[in-house]
Every structure is written in C-alpha cells, then in structure tokens.
C-alpha positions in Angstrom: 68.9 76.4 160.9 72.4 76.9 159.3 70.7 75.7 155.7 68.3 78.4 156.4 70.5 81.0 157.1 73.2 80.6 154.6 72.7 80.7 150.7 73.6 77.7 149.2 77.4 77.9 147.7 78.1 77.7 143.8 80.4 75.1 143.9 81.1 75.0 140.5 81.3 78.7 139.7 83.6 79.2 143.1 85.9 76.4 141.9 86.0 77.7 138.5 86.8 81.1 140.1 89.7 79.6 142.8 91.3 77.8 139.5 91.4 80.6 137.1 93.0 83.1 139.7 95.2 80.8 141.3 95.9 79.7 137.9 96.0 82.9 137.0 99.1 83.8 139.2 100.9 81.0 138.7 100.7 82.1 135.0 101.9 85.6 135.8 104.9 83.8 138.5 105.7 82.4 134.7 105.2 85.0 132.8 107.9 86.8 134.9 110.5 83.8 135.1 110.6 84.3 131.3 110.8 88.1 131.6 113.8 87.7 134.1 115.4 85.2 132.1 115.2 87.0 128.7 116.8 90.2 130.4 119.8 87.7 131.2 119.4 86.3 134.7 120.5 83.1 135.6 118.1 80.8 136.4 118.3 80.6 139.9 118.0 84.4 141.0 115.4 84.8 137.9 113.5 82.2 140.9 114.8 84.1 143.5 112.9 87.7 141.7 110.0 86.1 140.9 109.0 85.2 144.5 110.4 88.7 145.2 108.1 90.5 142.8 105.1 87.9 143.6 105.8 88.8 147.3 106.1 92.9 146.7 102.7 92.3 144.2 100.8 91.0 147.0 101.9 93.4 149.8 100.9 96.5 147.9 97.3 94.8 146.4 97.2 93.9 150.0 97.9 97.3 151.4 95.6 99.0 149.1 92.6 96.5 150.1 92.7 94.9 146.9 93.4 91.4 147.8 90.8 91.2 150.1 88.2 91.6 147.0 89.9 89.1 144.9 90.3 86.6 147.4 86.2 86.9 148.3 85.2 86.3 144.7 88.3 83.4 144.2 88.4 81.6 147.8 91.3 79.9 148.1 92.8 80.0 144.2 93.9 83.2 146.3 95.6 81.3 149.3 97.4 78.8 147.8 100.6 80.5 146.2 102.8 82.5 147.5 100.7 85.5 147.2 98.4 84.2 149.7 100.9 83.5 152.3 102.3 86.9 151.8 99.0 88.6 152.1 98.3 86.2 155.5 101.9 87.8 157.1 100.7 91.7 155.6 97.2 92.1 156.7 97.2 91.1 160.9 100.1 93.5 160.5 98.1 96.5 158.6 95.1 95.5 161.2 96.9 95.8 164.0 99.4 98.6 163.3 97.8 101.3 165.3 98.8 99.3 169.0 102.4 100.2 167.6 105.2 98.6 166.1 106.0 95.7 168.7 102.7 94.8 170.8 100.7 95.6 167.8 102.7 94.7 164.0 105.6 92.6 165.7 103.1 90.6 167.9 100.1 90.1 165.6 102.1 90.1 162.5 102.4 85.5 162.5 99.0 85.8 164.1 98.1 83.5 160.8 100.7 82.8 159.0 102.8 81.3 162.3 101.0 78.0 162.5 101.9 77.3 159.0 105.9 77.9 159.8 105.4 76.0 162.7 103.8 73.0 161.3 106.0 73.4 158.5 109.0 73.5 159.8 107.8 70.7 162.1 107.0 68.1 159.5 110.1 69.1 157.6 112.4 68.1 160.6 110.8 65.0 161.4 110.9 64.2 157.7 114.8 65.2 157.9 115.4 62.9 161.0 112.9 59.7 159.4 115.7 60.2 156.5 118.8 60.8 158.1 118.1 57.6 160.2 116.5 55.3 157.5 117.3 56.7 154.5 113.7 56.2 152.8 112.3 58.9 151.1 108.5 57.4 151.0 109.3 58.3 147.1 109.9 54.2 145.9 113.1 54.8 146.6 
C-alpha cells in the first residue's frame, strides 16, 4: 500500500542534491573564513563570525520561507551544518509565535532542536567522565 502510494525516491539525484548544498555551505562557511581573515581577523574570532554570519544567513532565509524550499529539493545537505540547526531553533519559534512570547516562542522554540542538546550534551558528559576516570580517548591513544 505504502509502494503504491508514494513515488519512488531518486536516490541518486536527492543525494547529488543533499551533497552539492551542504557542500555548497560549507564552501560559503569557507569562503567567509578567508573574507574575515583577509580583512585582518585573528583566526579564532574569524571562526567565531563565520558561525555568526552562517547563523544570521539562516535565520533570515528561514524567516523569509526560503529555507524551507531549499531544504525540500536538498534533504538533509540542508540539516547537517550549522545552518540546519539554526533553522530547526527559528522555525517552531516563527510557527508558534502568535500563542506569545513565552507559552508560544519560549516554549516551542527547542521543540526540535532540544533533543539534539540533550543528547549532546549527554554523550559529551559521559565521554568527559569515561576520560577523566580512564584516561582513553577511544582515539589509539
């Protein structure tokens, strides 16, 4: 029922299409290092502006409904970086805005993106404590 209901997928178009624009951002996160670096930022906050102006990039393609179209066509070349996480924070809080700023934006606003901290922030802490006991780094070392 589910084979007849569905279209079959293009796998090899949609992956070509989730490398290219994930690719794609990287390339511009890149493009922008060199940008900041070449107007004389050290390289450290030239990091620091690049995630900045990623983030900001997303938020107002986001806002404008914009990100939503690219991420249809490029699946998850659109979820990966930091864009995508920035666009999973901004849209349950542009959806939601109209129940007001805390039941609605405040409440709804980690609706996706919270499990990600969570778990994140989880593995990182047990990681912290398996090397602060052991001191292996499961990297050979």
């Amino acid at each position: 029922m589910v084979k007849r209901a569905c279209p079959p997928s293009a796998l090899a178009t949609d992956c070509l299409w989730a490398f290219g624009v994930g690719g794609g951002i990287c390339t511009l996160g890149e493009g922008l290092r060199q940008l900041y670096l070449s107007l004389g930022w050290e390289k450290d906050a030239a990091g620091s502006l690049v995630s900045v102006t990623l983030i900001g990039l997303s938020g107002l393609l986001t806002c404008l409904g914009l990100y939503q179209k690219l991420a249809a066509k490029a699946g998850a070349g659109t979820l990966v970086p930091i864009t995508g996480f920035a666009n999973s924070v901004i849209s349950p809080a542009i959806e939601f805005k109209a129940e007001g700023l805390i039941t609605g934006v405040g409440a709804k606003m980690f609706i996706i993106a919270g499990p990600v901290i969570v778990y994140g922030l989880t593995a990182s802490w047990v990681w912290g404590m398996i090397y602060a006991f052991t001191g292996w780094t499961g990297m050979g070392g």
